[in-house]
KOLPA-368032 format. One line per 2 residues: number of its first residue (from 1); their letters; for each residue x, z, y of C-alpha. Coordinates in pm, 1 decimal, always signed. Each point is the difference from the previous one (the first is absolute). Layout:
NUM = a = X,Z,Y ~ ...
***
This chain:
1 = xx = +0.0,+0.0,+0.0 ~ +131.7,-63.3,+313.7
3 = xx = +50.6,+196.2,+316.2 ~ -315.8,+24.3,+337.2
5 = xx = +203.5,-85.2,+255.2 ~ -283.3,+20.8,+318.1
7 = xx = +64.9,-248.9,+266.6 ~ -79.4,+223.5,+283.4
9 = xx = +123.5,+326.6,-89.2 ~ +243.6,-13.6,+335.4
11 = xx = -295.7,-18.5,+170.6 ~ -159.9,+308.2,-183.3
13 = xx = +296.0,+216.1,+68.3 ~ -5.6,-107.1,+383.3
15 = xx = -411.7,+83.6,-26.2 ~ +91.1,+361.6,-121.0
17 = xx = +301.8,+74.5,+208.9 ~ -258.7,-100.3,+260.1
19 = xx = -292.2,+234.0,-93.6 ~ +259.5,+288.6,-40.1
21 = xx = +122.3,-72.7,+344.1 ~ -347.2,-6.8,+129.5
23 = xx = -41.8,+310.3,-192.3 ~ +250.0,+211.0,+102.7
25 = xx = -117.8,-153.2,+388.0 ~ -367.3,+135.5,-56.0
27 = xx = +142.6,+339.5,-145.4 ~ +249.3,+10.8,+289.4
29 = xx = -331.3,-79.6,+270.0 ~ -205.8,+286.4,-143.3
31 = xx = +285.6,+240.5,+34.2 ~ -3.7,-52.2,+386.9
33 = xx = -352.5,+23.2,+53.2 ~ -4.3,+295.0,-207.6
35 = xx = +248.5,+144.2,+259.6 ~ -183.6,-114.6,+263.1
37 = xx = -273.6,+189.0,-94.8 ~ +232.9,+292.8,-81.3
39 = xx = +50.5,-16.4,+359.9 ~ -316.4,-12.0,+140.6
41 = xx = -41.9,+268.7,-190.3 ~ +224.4,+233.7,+162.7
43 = xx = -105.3,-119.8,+335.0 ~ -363.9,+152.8,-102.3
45 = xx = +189.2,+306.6,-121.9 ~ +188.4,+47.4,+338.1
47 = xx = -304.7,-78.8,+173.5 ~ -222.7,+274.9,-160.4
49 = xx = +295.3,+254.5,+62.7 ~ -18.2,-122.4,+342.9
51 = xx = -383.7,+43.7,-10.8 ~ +37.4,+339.3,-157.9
53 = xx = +258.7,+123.0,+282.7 ~ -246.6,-84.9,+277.0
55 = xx = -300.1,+172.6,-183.2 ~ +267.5,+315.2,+33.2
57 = xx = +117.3,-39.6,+313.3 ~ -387.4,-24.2,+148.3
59 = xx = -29.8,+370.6,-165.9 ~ +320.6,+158.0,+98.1
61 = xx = +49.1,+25.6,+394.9 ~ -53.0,-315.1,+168.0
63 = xx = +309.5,-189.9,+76.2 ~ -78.3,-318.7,+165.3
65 = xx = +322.0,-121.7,-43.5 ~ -17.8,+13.7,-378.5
67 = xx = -335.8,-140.3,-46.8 ~ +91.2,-303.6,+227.6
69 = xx = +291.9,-49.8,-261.7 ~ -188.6,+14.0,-295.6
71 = xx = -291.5,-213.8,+124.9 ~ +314.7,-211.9,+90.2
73 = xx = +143.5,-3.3,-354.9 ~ -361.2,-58.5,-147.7
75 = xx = +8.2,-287.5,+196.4 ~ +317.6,-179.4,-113.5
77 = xx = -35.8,+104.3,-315.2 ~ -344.1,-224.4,+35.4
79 = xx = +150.9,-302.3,+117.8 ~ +286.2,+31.5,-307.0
81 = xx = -260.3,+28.2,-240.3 ~ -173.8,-281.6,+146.8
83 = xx = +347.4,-180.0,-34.3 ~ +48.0,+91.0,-304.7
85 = xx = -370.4,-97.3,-137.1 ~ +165.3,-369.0,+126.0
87 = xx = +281.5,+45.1,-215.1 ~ -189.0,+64.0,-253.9
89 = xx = -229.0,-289.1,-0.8 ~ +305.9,-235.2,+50.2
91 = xx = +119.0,+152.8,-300.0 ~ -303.1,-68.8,-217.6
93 = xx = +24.3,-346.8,+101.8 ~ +347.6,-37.0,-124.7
95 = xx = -62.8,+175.0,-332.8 ~ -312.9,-210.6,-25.2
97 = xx = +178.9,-331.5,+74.7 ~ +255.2,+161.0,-263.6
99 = xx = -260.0,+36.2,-211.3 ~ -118.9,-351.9,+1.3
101 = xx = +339.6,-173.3,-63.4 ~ +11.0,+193.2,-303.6
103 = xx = -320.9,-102.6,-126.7 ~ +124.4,-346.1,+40.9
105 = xx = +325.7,+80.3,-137.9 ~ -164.8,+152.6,-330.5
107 = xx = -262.4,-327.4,+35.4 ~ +325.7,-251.4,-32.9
109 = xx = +143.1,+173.7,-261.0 ~ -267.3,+58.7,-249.6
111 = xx = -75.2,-384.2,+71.7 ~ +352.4,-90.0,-72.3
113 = xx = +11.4,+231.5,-342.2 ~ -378.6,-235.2,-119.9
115 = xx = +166.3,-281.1,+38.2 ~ +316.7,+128.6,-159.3
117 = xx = -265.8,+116.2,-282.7 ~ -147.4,-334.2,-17.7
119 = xx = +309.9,-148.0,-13.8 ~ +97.3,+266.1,-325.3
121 = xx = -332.2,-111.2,-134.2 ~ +66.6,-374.8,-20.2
123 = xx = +309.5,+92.0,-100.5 ~ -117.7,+127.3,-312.5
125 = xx = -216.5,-235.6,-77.6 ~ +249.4,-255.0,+20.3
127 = xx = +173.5,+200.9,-232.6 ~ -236.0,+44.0,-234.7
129 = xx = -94.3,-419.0,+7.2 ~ +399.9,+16.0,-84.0
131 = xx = -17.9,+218.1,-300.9 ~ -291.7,-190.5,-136.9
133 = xx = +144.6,-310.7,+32.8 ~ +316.1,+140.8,-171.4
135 = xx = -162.8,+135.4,-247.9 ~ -206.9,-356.6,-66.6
137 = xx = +338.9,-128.7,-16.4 ~ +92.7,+213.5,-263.2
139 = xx = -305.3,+9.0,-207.3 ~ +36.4,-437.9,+26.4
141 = xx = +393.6,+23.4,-114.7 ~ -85.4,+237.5,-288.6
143 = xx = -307.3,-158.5,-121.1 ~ +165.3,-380.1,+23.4
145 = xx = +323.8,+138.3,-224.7 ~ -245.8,+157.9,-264.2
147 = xx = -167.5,-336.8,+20.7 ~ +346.3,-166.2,-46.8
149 = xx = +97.7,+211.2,-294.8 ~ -259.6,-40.0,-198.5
151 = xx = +45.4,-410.0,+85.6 ~ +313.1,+44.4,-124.9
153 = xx = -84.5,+186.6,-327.3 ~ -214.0,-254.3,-90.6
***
């Protein structure tokens, strides 16, 4: 029997370097967004500490001076979080586009490994057509000496 050698399979191998490329993009794309929401995070964390200062500093004694720089603080900390809600959204567009070249990634390579399939399939059956044919071969030869032997004996 002799050896599948598939046409294409350079093209295969580029098809699955590519989808672990685009793999290991996508993984690398939800990584930063989950820091970016790690951050935003700690911006509503600072903020509520800020909140939580003010709510003390309206019991204690009243010093203006104080409460102007935590409403200050609450403030910025607003506009970061805002900021960071951008940052955010840019990116879930980048781990979505991610996302999408990998789909086509995993698209081109499962259609490369049917064809490579079909290609194995006809394979075989060429092999098989082969073997029979062979085989026909062999079965003529063996039954044309017997026939030839007993000529000759007679």
């Amino acid at each position: 029997m002799s050896r599948f050698v598939y046409r294409m399979q350079n093209i295969l191998n580029i098809k699955e370097k590519l989808e672990e490329q685009a793999r290991m993009d996508f993984g690398m794309a939800m990584v930063r967004l989950m820091e970016e929401e790690e951050k935003l995070s700690c911006l509503q964390d600072r903020k509520t500490g800020y909140e939580e200062a003010a709510r003390g500093s309206l019991q204690d004694t009243l010093c203006i001076r104080k409460i102007r720089e935590n409403k200050e603080a609450i403030l910025r900390m607003d506009d970061f979080m805002a900021l960071q809600r951008i940052e955010i959204q840019r990116a879930e567009q980048k781990a979505e586009q991610e996302r999408q070249k990998l789909q086509l990634s995993i698209q081109e390579r499962k259609i490369q490994e049917k064809l490579r399939e079909n290609a194995f399939e006809a394979f075989m059956r060429e092999e098989k057509a082969s073997e029979s044919r062979e085989i026909d071969e062999l079965t003529s030869y063996t039954y044309g000496q017997k026939k030839m032997e007993a000529m000759a004996e007679t």
